[in-house]
C-alpha positions in Angstrom: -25.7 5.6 15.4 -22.8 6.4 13.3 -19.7 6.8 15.4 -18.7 10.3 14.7 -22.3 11.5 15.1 -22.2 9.9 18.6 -19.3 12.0 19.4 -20.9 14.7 18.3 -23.4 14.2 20.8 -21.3 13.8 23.7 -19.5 17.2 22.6 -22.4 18.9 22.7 -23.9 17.5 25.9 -21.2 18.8 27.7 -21.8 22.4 26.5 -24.0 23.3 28.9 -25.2 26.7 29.3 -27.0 28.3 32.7 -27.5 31.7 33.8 -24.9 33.2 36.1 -25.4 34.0 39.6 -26.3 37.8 38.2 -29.3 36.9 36.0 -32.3 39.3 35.5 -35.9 37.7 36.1 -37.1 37.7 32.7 -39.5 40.9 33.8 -36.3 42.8 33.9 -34.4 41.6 30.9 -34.4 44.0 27.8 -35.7 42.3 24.6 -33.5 42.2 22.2 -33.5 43.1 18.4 -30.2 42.3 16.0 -31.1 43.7 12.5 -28.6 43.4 9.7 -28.2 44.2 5.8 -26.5 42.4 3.1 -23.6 44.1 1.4 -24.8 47.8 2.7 -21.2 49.6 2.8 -19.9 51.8 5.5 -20.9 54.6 3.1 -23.9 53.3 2.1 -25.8 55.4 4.7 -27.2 59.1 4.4 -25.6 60.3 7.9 -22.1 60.0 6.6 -23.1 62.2 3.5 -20.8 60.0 1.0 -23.7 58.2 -1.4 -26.9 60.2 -2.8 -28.9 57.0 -0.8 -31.7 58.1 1.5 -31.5 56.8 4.7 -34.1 59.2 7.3 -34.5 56.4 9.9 -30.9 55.3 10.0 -30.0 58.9 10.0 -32.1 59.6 12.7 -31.4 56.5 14.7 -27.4 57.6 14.6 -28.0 60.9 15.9 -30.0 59.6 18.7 -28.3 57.0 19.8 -24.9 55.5 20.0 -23.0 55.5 16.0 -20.1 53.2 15.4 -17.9 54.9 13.3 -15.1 51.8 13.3 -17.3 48.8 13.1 -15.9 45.9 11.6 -17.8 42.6 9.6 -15.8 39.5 11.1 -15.3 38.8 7.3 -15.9 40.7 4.2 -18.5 38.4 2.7 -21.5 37.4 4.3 -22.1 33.5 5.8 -18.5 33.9 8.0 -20.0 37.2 9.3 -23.6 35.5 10.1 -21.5 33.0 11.8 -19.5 35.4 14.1 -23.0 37.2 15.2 -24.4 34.2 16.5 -21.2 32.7 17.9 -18.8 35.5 19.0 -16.2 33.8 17.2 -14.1 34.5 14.2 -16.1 32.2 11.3 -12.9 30.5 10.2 -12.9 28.9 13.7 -16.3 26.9 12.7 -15.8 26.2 8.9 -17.5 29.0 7.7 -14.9 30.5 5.5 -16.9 31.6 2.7 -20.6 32.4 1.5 -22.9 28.8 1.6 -20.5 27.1 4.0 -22.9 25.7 7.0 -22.1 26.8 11.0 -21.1 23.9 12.9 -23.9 22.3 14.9 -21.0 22.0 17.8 -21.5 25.6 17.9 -23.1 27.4 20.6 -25.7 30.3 19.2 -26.5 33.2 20.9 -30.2 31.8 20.6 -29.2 28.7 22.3 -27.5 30.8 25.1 -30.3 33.4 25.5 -33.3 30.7 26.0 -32.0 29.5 28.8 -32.4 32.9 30.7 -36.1 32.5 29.2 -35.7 34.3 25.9 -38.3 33.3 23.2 -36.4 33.6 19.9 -36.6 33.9 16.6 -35.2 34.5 13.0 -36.4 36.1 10.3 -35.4 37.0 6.7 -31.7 35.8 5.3 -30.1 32.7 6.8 -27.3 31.7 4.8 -25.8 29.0 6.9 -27.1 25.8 6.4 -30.2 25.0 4.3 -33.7 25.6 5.7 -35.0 22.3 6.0 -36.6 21.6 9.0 -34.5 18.5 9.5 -31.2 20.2 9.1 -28.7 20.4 12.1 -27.9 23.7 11.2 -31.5 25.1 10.4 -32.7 28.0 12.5 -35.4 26.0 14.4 -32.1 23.5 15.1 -29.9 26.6 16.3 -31.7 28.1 19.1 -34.9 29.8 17.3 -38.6 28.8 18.1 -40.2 30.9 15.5 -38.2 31.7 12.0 -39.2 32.6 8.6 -35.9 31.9 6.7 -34.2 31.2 3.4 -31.5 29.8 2.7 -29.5 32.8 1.2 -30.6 36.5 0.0 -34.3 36.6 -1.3 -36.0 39.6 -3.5 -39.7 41.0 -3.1 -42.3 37.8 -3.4 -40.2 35.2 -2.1 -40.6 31.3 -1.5 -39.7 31.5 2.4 -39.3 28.8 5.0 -41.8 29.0 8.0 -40.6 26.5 10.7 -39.4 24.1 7.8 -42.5 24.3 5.3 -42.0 26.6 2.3 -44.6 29.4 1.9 -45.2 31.8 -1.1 -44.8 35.6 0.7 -46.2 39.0 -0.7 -44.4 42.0 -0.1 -40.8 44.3 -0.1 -38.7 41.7 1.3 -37.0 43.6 3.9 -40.6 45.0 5.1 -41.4 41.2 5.1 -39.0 40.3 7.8 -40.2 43.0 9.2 -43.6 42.2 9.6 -43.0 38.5 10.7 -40.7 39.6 13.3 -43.2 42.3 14.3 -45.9 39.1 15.2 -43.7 37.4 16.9 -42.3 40.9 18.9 -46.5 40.7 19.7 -46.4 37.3 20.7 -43.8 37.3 23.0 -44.9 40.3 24.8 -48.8 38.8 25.7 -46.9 36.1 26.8 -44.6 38.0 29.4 -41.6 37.2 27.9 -38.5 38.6 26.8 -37.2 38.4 22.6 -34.4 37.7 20.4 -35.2 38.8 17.6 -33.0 38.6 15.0 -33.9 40.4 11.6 -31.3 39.6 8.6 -32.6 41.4 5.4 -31.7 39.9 2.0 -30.9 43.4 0.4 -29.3 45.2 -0.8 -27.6 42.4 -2.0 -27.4 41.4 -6.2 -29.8 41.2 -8.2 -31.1 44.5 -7.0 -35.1 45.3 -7.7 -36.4 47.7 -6.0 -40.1 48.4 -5.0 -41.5 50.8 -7.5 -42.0 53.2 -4.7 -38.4 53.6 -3.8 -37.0 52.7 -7.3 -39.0 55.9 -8.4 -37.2 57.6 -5.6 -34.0 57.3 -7.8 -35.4 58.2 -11.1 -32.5 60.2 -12.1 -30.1 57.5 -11.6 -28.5 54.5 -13.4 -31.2 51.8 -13.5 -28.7 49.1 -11.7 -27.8 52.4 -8.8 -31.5 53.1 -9.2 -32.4 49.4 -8.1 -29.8 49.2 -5.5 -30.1 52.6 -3.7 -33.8 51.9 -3.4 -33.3 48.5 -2.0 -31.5 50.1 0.7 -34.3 53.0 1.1 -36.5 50.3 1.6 -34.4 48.8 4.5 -34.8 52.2 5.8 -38.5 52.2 5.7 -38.5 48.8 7.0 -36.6 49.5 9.7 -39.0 52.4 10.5 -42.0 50.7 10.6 -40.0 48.4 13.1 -39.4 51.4 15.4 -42.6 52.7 15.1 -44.4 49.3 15.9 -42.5 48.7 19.1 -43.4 52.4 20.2 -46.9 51.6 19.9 -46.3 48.3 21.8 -45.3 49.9 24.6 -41.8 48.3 24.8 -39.4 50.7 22.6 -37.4 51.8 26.5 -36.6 48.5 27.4 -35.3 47.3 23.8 -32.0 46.9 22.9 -32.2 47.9 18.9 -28.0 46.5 17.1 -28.2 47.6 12.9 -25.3 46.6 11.0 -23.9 44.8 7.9 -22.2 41.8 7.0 -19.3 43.0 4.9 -18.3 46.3 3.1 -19.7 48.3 0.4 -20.1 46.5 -3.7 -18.4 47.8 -6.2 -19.7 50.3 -8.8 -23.0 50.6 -7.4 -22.3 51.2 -3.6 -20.3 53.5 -1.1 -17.0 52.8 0.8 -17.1 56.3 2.2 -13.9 57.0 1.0 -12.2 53.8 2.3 -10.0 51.5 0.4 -11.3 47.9 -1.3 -14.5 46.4 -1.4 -16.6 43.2 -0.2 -14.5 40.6 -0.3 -11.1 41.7 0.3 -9.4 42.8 3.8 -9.0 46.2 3.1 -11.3 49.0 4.8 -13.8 49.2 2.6 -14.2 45.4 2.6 -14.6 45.3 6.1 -15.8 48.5 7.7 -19.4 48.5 8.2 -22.7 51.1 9.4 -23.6 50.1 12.9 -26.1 52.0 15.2 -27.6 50.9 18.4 -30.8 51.8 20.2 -31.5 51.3 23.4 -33.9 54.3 25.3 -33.7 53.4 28.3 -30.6 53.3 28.6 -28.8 55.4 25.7 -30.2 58.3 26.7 -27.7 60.7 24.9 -26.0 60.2 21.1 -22.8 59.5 21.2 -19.9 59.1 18.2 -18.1 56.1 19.0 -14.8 55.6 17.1 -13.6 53.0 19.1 -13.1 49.7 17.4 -15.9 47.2 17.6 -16.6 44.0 15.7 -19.8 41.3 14.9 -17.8 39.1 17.1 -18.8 41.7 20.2 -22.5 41.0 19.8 -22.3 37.6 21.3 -20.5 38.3 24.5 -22.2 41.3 25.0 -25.6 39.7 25.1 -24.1 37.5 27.3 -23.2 39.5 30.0 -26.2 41.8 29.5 -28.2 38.6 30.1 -26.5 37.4 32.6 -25.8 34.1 30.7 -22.7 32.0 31.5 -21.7 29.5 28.8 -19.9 26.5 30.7 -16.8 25.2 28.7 -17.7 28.6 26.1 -15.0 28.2 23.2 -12.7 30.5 22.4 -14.3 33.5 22.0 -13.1 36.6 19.7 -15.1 39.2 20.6 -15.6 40.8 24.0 -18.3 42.2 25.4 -18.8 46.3 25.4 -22.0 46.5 27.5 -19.6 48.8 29.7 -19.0 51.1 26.1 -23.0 51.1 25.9 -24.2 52.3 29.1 -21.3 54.9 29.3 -19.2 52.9 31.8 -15.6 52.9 32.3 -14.5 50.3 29.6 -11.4 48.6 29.1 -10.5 49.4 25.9 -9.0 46.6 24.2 -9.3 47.6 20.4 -7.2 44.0 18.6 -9.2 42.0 16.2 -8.1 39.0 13.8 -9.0 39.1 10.0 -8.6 36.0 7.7 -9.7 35.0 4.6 -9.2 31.4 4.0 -8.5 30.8 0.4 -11.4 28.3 0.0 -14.4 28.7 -2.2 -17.7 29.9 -1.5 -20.5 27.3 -2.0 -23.6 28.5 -4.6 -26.7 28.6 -3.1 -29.9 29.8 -4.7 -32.8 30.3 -2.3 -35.4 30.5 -4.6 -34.3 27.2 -6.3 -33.9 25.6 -3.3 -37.1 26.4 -1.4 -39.1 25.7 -4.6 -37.4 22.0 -5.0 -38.2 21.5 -1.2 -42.2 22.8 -1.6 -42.0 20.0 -4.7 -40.9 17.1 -2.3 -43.2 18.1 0.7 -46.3 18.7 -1.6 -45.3 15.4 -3.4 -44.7 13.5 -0.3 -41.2 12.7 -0.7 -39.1 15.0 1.2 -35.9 14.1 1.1 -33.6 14.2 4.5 -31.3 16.8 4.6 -28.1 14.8 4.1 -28.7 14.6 0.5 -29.3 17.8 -0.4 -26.1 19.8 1.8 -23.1 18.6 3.2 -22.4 17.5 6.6 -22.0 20.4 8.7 -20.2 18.6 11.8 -17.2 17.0 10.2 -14.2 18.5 12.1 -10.4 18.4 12.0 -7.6 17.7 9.1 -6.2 21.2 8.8 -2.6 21.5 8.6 -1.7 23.3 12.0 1.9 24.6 10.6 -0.3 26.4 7.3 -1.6 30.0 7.2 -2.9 30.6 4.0 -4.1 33.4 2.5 -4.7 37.1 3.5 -5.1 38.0 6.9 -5.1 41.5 9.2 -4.6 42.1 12.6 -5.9 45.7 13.8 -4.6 47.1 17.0 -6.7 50.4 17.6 -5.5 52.6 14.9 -2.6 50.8 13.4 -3.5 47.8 11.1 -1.3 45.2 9.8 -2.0 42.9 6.4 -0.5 39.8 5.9 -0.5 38.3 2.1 0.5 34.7 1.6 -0.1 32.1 -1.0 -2.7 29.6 -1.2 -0.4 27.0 0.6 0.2 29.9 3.3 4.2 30.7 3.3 5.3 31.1 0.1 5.2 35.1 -1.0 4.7 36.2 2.1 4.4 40.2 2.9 3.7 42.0 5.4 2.1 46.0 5.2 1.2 48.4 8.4 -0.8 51.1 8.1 -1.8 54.3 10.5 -6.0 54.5 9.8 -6.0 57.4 12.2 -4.1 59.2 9.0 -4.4 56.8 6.5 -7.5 55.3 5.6 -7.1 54.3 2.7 -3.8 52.1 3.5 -1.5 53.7 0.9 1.4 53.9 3.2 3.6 51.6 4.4 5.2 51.8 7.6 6.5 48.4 8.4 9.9 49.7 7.5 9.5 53.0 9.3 8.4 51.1 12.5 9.6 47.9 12.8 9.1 47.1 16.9 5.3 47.6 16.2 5.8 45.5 12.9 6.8 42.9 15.0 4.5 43.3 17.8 2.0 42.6 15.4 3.3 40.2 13.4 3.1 38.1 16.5 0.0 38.4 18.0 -1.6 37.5 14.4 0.4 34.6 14.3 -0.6 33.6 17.3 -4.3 33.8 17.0 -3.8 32.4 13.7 -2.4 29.2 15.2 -5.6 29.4 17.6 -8.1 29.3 14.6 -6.0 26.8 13.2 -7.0 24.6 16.3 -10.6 25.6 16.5 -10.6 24.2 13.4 -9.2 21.1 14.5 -12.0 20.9 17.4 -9.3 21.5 20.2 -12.1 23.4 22.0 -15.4 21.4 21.9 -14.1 19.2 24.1 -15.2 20.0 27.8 -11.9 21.3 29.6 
């Protein structure tokens, strides 16, 4: 065995993870649904009354249960973000600083964590981080999920999927696809008496958008590239219905925790903002503020607004502690949990999150091309081993630790600071606070005005800068 994959194997033998003291029996558990679209804007949603999109389920789902109004994507593009949902961590700690980069196999998922309270889990629809190639570390089936139907980055209507590592030819609305997979394996999971993850990442409304012909004729009177793209995002809606619907029918709707959100803000042109500043891919607002709705009957039994801030990275530790799950020797985590926020609790609210955009490319990845090359090499007989087709996923270490390049944020309930710096991290460096609670749309500066709070801020996002930077580095795989 190569040395530094035999490290790699002691690092992650000694991430061990048990159920606490506090565990459920698996009767009790809820199951557990995480549903999330690609590039669908904070305004991209009917209940907020800022695009023409129609969005009945969503709309209905907000107004019954709990609606983030300050949700925030770990990252304004969409692999980091994937990565922070399944890790609780901010993405730059694991590599993932851009679309196509892999999540570390060193990292512990959410899935991972879940099955050993007796979760059956499974993913369905977008991937995005790592290829799906049943041999890959970083494939679902290698991150925690028993059942997946994947591909390797967004898909459209018709797609070449990956089933458990073999490429099959699907029929159907893509996001109703995912849908329907899931839906089986919801079925499965419940004859057998156990509780789900299910985690449900649709491929839309992300570029090139086309529509089903029964919700591109929805938006006849539109622009055919808005056409296109508000009625991929209708058909996440529907999608999403027939989800809710089926789980009714199943009989297990009460006990089913039901998290819809985004992976980064709204696209320009053709989406919705709301009204906030920027766009995907850049730290302002818009870039990073994203729908979010949760379901849960049993316990939500009342709507509420919540404009408390919440990020992707809260998913993980949430779950956690819902579960009961203790992850010995847990890395660094970013996130906290706000199971306390969701049952109407006294919570301690602790409203700081780090933003950082780490000026290195993304890595092209399209899923068609790639699933069609892998069908050619299984149906050939010559599938090729994963190492030659991505890049190794579990090489750590050789970041500078005095270097914080690029843009970063830190937000501290309402205020929000931005930090701008070069691409070798100090030169140019400037530093911008905003008030959100008047000022969403960051216009105006008040590091000058307020200069203790400037500072304040300045520190604490230096500081969790230098932690990422250490992450990075693998300071905490090892077992402490």
């Amino acid at each position: 065995m190569r040395k530094d994959l035999l490290i790699l194997a002691v690092l992650i033998e000694a991430i061990v993870v048990v159920p606490s003291a506090q565990s459920l029996n698996a009767a009790d558990l809820p199951n557990i649904i995480l549903c999330m679209a690609d590039d669908q804007g904070w305004g991209d949603v009917g209940y907020y009354g800022k695009s023409p999109v129609k969005t009945p389920v969503l709309d209905e789902m907000a107004a019954a249960g709990l609606r983030f109004d300050r949700f925030y994507a770990a990252a304004p593009v969409c692999s980091p973000t994937r990565a922070s949902v399944l890790t609780g961590r901010h993405p730059n700690r694991s590599a993932v600083f851009k679309w196509g980069h892999p999540i570390r196999p060193q990292e512990t998922t959410i899935a991972e964590a879940l099955k050993k309270a007796g979760y059956v889990t499974g993913h369905f629809g977008k991937w995005h981080l790592g290829s799906c190639r049943a041999d890959s570390p970083v494939c679902p089936g290698n991150s925690g999920f028993d059942e997946w139907l994947s591909a390797p980055n967004f898909y459209e209507n018709d797609s070449l999927m990956s089933h458990n590592g073999t490429v099959v030819q699907t029929k159907g609305e893509s996001s109703q696809l995912a849908v329907d997979y899931a839906l089986d394996f919801m079925q499965e999971a419940k004859q057998q008496g156990k509780p789900f993850l299910a985690v449900v990442w649709c491929g839309s409304p992300h570029a090139p958008h086309i529509a089903a012909k029964k919700f591109l004729d929805m938006y006849s009177e539109f622009p055919k590239a808005q056409a296109n793209f508000l009625g991929e995002v209708t058909g996440i809606d529907a999608a999403v219905g027939n989800l809710r619907t089926s789980i009714r029918k199943m009989g297990i709707a009460d006990n089913t925790l039901l998290w819809y959100t985004s992976d980064n803000g709204a696209l320009p042109k053709v989406g919705s903002t709301g009204g906030l500043s920027g766009n995907k891919g850049n730290l302002l607002e818009g870039g990073i503020r994203v729908p979010a709705i949760i379901e849960w009957p049993s316990v939500v039994k009342k709507h509420r607004q919540i404009d408390l801030v919440c990020n992707t990275t809260d998913i993980y530790p949430t779950l956690l502690e819902l579960t009961g799950v203790k992850v010995e020797h847990q890395p660094v985590l970013d996130g906290r949990s706000i199971l306390p926020l969701i049952r109407d609790e006294e919570f301690a609210d602790r409203q700081e999150y780090g933003f950082w955009d780490y000026p290195i490319a993304g890595r092209g990845m399209h899923a068609d091309r790639m699933l069609a090359a892998q069908k050619a090499e299984a149906d050939a007989g010559q599938q090729k081993p994963w190492q030659e087709v991505e890049p190794d996923p579990s090489v750590v270490g050789g970041y500078a630790e005095d270097e914080r390049p690029g843009p970063a944020a830190w937000i501290d309930g309402h205020f929000k600071l931005h930090r701008t710096a070069s691409k070798t991290g100090e030169d140019g460096v400037r530093y911008l606070l905003y008030d959100l609670s008047t000022d969403v749309i960051e216009k105006h500066d008040l590091s000058k005005a307020q200069p203790k709070r400037l500072e304040a801020m300045k520190q604490k996002l230096e500081a969790w800068q230098k932690s990422v930077i250490g992450s990075l580095n693998g300071r905490d795989y090892v077992a402490k």
